[in-house]
C-alpha positions in Angstrom: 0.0 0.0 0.0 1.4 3.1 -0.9 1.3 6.8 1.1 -1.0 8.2 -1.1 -3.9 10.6 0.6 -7.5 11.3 -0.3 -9.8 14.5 0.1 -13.1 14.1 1.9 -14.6 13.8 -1.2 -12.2 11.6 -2.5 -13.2 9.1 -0.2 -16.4 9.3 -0.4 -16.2 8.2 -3.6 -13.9 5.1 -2.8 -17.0 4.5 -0.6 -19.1 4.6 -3.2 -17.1 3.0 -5.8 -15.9 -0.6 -3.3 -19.3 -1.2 -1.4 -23.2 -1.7 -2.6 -24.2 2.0 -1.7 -24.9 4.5 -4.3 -22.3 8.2 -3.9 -25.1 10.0 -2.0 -25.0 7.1 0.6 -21.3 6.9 0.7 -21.3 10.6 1.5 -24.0 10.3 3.9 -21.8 7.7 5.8 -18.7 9.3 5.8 -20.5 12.5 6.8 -21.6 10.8 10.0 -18.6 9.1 10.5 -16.9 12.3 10.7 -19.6 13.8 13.1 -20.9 11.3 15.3 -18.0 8.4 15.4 -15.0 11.1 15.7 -13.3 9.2 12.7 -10.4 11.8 11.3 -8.3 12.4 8.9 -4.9 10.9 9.4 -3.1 13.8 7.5 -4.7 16.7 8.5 -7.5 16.8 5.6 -6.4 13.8 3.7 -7.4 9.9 4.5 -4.2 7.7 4.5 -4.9 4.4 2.1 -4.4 2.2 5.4 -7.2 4.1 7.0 -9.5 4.1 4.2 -8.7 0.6 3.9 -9.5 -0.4 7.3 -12.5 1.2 7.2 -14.0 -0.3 4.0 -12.8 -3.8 5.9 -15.0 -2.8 8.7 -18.1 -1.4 6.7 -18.5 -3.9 4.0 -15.6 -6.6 4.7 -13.9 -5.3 1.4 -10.7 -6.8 1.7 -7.0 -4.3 1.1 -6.4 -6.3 -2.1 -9.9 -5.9 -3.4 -9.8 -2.2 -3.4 -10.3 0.3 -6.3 -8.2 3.1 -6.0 -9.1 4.8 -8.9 -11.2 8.0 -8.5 
């Protein structure tokens, strides 16, 4: 896995794009993940890939190897 970041947005779409729900629910979820679970950035604004990936591990079992990085 490399040390590459992603905007907000950015990973909102990587929620989008890995799991079942549409980009208006993958925003949704990130939004409250942000707000009511306290779930940060790693790099000030930006989302580390291991973070991101742990989280789509923990939301839809995606596994690391499985992910699409490409948004």
């Amino acid at each position: 896995m490399s040390d590459k970041t992603y905007t907000n947005a950015q990973f909102g779409a990587l929620i989008a794009k890995n799991t079942q729900w549409t980009e208006a629910n993958a925003k949704w979820v990130k939004e409250r993940l942000i707000e009511n679970s306290r779930l940060l950035p790693d790099h000030g604004k930006k989302w580390s890939q291991t973070r991101i990936s742990n989280y789509l591990f923990e939301l839809a079992f995606v596994k690391p190897e499985n992910i699409d990085w490409n948004v």
